[in-house]
N, C-alpha and C positions, 0 to 999 in steps of 0.2 A: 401409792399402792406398793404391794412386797411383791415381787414377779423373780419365779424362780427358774432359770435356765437349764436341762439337764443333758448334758450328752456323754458317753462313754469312750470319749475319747478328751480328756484335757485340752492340748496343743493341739485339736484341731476347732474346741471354742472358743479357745484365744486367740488365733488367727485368723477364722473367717467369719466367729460370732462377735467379736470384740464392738466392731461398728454398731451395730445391732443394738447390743449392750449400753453405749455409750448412749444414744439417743434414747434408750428408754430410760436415762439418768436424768440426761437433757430436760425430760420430762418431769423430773420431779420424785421422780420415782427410785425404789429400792432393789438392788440387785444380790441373788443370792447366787452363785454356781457352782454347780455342784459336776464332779467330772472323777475319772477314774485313777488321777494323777493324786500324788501325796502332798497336802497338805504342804510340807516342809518345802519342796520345789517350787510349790505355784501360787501359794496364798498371798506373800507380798507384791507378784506379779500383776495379782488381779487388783491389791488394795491401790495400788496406781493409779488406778481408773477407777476407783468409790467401789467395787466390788469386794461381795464376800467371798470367799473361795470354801466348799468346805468339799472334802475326800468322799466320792460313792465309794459302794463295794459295789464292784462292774466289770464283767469280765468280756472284753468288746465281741472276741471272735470265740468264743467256748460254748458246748451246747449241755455242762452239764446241769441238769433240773438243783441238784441242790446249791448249784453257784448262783441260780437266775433266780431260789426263793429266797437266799441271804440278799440280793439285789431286792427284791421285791419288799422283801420285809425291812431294809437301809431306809430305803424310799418313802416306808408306811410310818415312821416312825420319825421321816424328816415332815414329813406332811401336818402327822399328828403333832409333834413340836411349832413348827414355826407360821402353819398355816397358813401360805402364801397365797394373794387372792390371784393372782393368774400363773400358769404352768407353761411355757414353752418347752416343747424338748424337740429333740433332732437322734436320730442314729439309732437304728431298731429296738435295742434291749431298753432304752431310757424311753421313747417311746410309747412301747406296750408298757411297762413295767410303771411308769412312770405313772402316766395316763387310769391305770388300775389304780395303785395308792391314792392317787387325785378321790377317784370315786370313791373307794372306801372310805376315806374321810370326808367326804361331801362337797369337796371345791369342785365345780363343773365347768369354770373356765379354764378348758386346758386346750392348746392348739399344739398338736402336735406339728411335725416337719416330715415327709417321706420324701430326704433328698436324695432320692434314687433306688431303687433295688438292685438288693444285691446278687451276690453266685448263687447263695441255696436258693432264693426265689425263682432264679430264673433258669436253674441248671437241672438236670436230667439225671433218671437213676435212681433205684428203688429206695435206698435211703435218703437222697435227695428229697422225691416226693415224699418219705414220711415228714420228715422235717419241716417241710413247704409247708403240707398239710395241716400239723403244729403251729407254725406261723399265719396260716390263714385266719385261724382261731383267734389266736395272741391279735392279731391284730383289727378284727371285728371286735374284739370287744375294746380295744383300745380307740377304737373308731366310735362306736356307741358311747364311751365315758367320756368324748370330747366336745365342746363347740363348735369348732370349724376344724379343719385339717387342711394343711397348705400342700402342695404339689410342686414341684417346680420342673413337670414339664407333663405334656397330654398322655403320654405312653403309662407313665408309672398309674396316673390319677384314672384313665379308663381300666387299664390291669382290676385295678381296684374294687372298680364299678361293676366290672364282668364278672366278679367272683364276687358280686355279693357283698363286701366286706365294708359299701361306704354307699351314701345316697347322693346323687352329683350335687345338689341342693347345698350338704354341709363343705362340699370341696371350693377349694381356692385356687388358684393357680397363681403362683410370683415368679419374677423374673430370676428364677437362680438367688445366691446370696449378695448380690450387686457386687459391684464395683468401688473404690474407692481412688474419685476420678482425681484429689487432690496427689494420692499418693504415688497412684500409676498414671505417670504422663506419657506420653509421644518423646518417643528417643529417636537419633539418626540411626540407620542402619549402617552394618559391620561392613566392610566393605569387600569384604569375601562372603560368599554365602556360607552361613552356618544353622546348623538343626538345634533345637533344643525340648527335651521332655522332662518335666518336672512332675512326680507326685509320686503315691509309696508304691514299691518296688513289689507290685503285686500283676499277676500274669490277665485277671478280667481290665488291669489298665491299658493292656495291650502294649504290656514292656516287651515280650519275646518278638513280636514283629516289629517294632521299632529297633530292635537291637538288628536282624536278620535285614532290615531295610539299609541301615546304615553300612553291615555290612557291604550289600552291597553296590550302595553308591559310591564308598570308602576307595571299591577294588577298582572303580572307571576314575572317580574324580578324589584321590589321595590328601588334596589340599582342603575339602572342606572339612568343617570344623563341625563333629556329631554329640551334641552335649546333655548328660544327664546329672539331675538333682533330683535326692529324693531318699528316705530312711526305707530300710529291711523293716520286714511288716512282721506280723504272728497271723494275718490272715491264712487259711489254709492255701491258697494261691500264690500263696508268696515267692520269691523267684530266693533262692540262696547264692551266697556268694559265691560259692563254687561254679555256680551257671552264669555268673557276670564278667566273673578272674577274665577269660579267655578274651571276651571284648574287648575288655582295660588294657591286657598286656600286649594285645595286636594292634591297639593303636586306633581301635576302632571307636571306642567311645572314649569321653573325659569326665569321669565320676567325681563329682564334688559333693557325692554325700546329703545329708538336709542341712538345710540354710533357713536361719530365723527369717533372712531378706531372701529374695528372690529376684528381688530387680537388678541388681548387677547381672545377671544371666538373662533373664530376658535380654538386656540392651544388646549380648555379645550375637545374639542371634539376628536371624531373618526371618525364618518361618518357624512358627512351632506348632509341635505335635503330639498330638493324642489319641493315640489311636485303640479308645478302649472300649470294651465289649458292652459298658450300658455304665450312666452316669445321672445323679439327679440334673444340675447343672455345672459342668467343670467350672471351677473357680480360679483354675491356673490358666483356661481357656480366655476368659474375662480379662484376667491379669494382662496377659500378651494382648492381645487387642485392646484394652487401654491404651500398651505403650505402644500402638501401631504395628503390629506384626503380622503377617498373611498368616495362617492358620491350615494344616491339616487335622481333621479330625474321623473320625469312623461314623458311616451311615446309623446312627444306635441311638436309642431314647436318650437326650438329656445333650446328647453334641450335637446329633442336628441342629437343634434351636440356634447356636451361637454360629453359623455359616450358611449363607446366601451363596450354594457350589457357584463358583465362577466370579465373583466378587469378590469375597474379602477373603476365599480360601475354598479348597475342596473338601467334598465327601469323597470317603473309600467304604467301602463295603468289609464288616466286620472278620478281620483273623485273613486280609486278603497284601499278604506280604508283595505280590507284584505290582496290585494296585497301588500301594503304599509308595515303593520304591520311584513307579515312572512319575507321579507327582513329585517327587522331591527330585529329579535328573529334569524333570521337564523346568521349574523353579530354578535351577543350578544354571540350566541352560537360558533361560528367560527372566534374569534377575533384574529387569527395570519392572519388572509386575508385582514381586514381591512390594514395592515401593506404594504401587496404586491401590495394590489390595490392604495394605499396611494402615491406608489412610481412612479408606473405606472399613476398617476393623476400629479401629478408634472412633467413628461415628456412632458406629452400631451402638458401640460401650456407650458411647454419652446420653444416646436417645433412647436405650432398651435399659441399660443394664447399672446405669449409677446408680450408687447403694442407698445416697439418697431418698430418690422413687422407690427403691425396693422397699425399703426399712419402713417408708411413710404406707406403703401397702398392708404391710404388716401391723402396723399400730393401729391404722385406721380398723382394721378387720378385730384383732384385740381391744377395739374401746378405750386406746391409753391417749 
């Protein structure tokens, strides 16, 4: 079969759909992806692994109507050419938009992906709620031109259900986008306690209290080691470098910027953190418990799921800087736990979250 992948973001279907991808080759099967990145940077990347790469017009975080009908009408047009008998997409605009061109060309196996909601869904404020209200739309009929639609966690998938926009009957629920248990193993721990938070340098991640936490463990315990990876976004949330400088140059954080790999920073760490405002399921959360690492994360749709508080790591309560703080002094100060909850995070991965189980959830559900 021709199974066409869509999301508006490139480099993030390459890196956490890539697995995904591979096995529905395994299969037998044809891969087309289609992403917001140019052609020129990314097509030979994908042809490595039998995939077609071909350029959307997608604009990830923009809400202007004539950018989303040139989107819509990209889409209608890649449908109507190449006719692919099943449609995966992930990340809102690809999505609705996607899931739309499906129906108007009459393919009705399309499975979309709602891996998380985002700020406009869940934020506040008069033009907020118009926007929402827009997307409620966009996304009931993107729900009606589908098969099934996947969830990857109870929050986002009843959200759904209570507004109408989905019948629990067509929903799915999968474990996050797995793990890939060959690549991320169990490393020893650094033998100093050190923090680390990886992903885009946007504020619903819950960088500004990771940053204001570090500070102030930084000011009692000087020696540990507070570590961030991760690219400047165009999300409206975005944090600017001007609001980072000040970190970096007190010695508070160590900015390494985005990295293709991410496992040499996990291994420098002990615990890692994410302390963000609502998440489908963190896949840099996944990552670090693979390699055994104790885990803080925020009490929020999509990171609860990945921590058993007291076990393999805690909950804090969303945008809750002092809650943040004494978890990471109490860990500083009780670092043979780190160790137990480390090992206990690694199981989780093997028995919840290998991408194996994930990916076979997902085929089995698409019929491939």
């Amino acid at each position: 079969m021709k199974i066409a992948v869509l999301s508006s973001h490139t480099s993030s279907m390459f890196w956490f759909r890539m697995d995904m991808m591979k096995d529905f080759i395994k299969k037998g099967h044809t891969v087309i992806a289609l992403g917001s990145e140019p052609e020129a940077v990314w097509k030979r990347k994908f042809e490595e692994y039998n995939i077609d790469y071909r350029q959307l017009c997608v604009e990830r975080n923009g809400m202007n109507p004539l950018k989303d009908f040139r989107t819509l009408r990209s889409l209608n047009k890649f449908m109507k050419k190449e006719r692919p008998d099943k449609v995966f997409a992930y990340q809102a605009k690809t999505v609705i938009y996607g899931s739309i061109a499906a129906k108007i060309n009459g393919i009705s196996e399309v499975y979309p992906l709602v891996a998380g909601l985002g700020s406009v869904f869940r934020g506040k404020g008069f033009k907020n709620k118009i926007v929402k209200t827009v997307m409620k739309i966009e996304y009931w009929v993107a729900c009606k031109s589908s098969k099934k639609v996947f969830f990857q966690n109870h929050d986002d998938k009843n959200e759904f259900i209570s507004n109408g926009l989905i019948k629990d009957e067509k929903t799915v629920i999968i474990n996050g986008s797995g793990v890939n248990l060959k690549k991320f193993k169990p490393t020893p721990l650094p033998q100093e306690p050190a923090f680390l938070f990886i992903g885009r340098l946007i504020k619903d991640k819950g960088i500004m209290e990771y940053l204001e936490a570090c500070k102030g463990v930084k000011a009692k315990y000087p020696k540990v080691r507070c570590l961030l990876v991760g690219p400047f976004d165009s999300n409206p949330s975005a944090l600017k470098s001007e609001e980072l400088n000040p970190y970096i140059e007190n010695g508070i954080i160590e900015y390494f910027g985005e990295q293709d790999d991410v496992r040499p920073f996990i291994a420098q760490c002990s615990t890692y953190l994410l302390p963000s405002y609502h998440e489908g399921t963190p896949k840099t959360v996944l990552e670090a418990m693979a390699m055994g690492r104790s885990i803080i994360t925020s009490d929020a749709p999509g990171c609860r799921e990945t921590v058993i508080d007291g076990l393999n790591g805690y909950l804090v309560k969303v945008k809750d800087i002092t809650g943040l703080t004494n978890k990471m002094e109490y860990l500083i100060s009780n670092g043979e736990i780190c160790n137990s909850m480390g090992k206990e995070s690694a199981k989780i991965a093997r028995e919840k979250y290998d991408v194996k189980i994930v990916n076979q959830s997902i085929m089995q559900v698409m019929g491939l």
